[in-house]
Backbone as numpy.savetxt, mean C-alpha at the origin, in Angstrom:
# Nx Ny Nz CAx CAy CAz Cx Cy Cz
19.55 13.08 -10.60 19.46 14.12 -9.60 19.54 13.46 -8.23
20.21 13.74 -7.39 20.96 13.08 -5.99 19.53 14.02 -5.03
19.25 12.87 -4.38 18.58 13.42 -3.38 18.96 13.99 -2.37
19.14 15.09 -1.91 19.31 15.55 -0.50 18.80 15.08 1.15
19.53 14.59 1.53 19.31 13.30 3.09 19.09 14.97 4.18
18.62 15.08 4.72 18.51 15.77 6.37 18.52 15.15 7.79
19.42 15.27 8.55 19.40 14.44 9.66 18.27 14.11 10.72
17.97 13.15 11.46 16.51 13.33 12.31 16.70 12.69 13.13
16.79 12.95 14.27 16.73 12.34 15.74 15.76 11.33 15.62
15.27 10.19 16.80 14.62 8.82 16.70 15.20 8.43 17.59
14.20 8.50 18.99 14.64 7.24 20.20 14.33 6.26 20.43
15.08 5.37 20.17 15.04 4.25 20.15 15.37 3.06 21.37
14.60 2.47 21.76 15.13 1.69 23.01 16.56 0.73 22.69
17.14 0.87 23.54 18.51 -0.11 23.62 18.61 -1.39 22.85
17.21 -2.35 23.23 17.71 -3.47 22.32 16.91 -3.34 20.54
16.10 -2.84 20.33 16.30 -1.89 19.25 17.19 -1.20 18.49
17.43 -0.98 19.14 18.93 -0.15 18.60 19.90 -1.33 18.27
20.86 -2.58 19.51 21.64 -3.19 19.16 20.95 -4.21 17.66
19.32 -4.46 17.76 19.05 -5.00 16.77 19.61 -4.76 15.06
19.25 -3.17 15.34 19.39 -2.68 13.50 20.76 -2.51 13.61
21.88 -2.40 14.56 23.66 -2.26 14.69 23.44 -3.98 14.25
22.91 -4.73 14.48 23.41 -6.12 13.88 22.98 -6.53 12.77
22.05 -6.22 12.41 21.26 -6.29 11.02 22.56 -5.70 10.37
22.57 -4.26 10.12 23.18 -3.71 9.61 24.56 -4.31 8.97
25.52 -4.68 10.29 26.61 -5.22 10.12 26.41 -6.67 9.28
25.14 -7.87 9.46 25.12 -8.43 8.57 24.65 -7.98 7.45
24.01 -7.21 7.06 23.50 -6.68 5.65 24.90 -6.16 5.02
25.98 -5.73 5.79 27.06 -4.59 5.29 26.76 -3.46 4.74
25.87 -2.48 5.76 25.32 -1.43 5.29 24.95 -0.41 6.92
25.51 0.56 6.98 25.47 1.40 7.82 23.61 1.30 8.57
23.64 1.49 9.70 22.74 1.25 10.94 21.68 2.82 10.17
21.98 3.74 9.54 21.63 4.74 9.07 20.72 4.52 7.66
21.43 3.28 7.33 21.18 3.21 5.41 19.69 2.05 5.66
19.81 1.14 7.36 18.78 0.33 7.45 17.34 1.23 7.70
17.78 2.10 8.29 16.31 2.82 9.54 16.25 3.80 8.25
16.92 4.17 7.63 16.47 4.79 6.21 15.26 4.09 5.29
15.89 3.25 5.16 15.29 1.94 3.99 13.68 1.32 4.97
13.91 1.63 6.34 12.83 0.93 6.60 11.54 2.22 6.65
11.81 3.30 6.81 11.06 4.33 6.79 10.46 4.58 5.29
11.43 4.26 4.65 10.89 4.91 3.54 9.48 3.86 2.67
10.14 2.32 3.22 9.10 0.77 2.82 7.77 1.16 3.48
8.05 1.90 5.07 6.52 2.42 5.25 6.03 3.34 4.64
6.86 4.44 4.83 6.13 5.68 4.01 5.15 5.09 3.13
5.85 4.54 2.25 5.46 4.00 1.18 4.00 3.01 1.25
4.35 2.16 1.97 3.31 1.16 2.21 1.94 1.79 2.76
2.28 2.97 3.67 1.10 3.65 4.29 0.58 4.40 3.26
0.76 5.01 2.60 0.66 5.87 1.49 -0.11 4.88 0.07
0.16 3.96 -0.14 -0.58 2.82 -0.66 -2.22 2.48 -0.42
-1.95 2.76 1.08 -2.89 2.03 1.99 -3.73 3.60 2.42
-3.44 4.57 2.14 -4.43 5.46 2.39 -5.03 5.68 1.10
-4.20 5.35 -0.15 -5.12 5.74 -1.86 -5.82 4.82 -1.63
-6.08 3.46 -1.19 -6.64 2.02 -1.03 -7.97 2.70 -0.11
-7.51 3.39 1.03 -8.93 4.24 1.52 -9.76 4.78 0.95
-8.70 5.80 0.57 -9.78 6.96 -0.50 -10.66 6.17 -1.53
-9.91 5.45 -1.99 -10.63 5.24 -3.33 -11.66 4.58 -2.90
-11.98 3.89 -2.30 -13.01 2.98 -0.96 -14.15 4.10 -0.44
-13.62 5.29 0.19 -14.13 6.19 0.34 -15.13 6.92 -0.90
-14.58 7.02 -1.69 -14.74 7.69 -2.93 -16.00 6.81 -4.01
-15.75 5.59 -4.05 -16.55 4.88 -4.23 -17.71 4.74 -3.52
-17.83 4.35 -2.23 -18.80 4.70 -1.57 -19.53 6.32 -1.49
-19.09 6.80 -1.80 -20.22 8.52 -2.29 -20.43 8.28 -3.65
-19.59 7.59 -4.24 -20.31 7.78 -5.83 -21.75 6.38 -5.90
-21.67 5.85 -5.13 -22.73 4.71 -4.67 -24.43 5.24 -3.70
-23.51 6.42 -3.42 -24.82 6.77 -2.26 -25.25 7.59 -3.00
-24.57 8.70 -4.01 -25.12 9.38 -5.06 -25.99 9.03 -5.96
-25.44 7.99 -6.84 -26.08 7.78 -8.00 -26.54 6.17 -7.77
-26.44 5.35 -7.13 -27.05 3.84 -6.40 -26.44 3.17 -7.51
-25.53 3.15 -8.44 -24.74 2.85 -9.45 -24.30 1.64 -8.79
-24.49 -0.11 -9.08 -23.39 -1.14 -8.81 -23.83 -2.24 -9.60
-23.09 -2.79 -8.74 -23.36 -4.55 -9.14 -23.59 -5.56 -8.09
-24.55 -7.02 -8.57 -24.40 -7.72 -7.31 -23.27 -8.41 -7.47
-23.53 -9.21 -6.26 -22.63 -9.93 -6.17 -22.68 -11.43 -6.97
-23.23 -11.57 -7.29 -23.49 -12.49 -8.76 -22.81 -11.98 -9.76
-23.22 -11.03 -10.10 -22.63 -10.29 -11.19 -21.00 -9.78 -11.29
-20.99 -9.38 -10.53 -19.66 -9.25 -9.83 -18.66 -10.61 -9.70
-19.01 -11.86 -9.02 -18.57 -12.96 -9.05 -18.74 -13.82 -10.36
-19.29 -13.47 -11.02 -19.46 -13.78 -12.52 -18.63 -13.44 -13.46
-18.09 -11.94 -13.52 -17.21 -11.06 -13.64 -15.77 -11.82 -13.54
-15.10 -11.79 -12.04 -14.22 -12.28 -11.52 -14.03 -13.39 -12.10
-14.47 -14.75 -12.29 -14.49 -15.72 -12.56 -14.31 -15.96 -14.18
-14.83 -15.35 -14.78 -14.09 -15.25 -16.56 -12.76 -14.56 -16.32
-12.58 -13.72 -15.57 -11.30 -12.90 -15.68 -10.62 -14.02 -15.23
-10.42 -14.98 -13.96 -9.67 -15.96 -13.58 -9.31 -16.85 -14.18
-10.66 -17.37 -15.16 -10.43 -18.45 -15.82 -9.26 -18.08 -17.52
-9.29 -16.25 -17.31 -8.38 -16.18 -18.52 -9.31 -15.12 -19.69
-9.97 -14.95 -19.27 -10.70 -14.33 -20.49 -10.91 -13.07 -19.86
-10.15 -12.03 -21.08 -10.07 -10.67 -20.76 -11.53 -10.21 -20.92
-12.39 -10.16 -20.42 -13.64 -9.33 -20.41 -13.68 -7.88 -19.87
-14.61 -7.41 -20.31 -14.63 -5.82 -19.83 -15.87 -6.53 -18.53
-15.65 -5.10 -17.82 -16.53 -5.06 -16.71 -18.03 -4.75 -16.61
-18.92 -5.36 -16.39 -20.53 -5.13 -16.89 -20.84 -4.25 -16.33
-21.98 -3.76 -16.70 -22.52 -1.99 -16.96 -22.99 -2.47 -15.47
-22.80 -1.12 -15.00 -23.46 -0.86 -13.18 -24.82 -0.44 -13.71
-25.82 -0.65 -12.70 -27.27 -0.57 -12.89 -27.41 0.21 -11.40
-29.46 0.18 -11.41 -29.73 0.79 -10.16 -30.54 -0.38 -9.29
């Protein structure tokens, strides 16, 4: 299924502009197909980085709720079998 493109204005300062006209021409790919590709690496990246919030967010109320964790011993104890290679499950959260 072909995605449908819509056109969008974007002012851009002059040497900005000659930048992605040279990129482009070395990439061999239209000045359109770069500022495409770079919008979409953010979209993307920001969108990453706001589930990376939430879930941060989200965690922290399920912490202030129920006082549910781990220390940091435990936690670094954790980490450290997993590094060294050994698939362990994650130890029970306490209060």
């Amino acid at each position: 299924m072909a995605t449908t493109t819509v056109p969008v204005a974007v002012k851009l300062d002059a040497d900005l502009k000659e930048r992605i006209k040279h990129l482009a021409g070395v990439k061999r790919r239209s000045s359109s197909w770069l500022m495409r590709e770079a919008v979409r690496e953010y979209v993307e990246r920001e969108e990453r980085l706001e589930q990376f919030r939430q879930a941060g967010r989200e965690a922290w109320e399920s912490f202030q709720t129920t006082g549910l964790h781990l220390t940091f011993a435990e936690a670094d104890a954790w980490l450290g079998k997993l590094e060294s290679g050994d698939d362990t499950e994650i130890p029970d959260c306490h209060v």
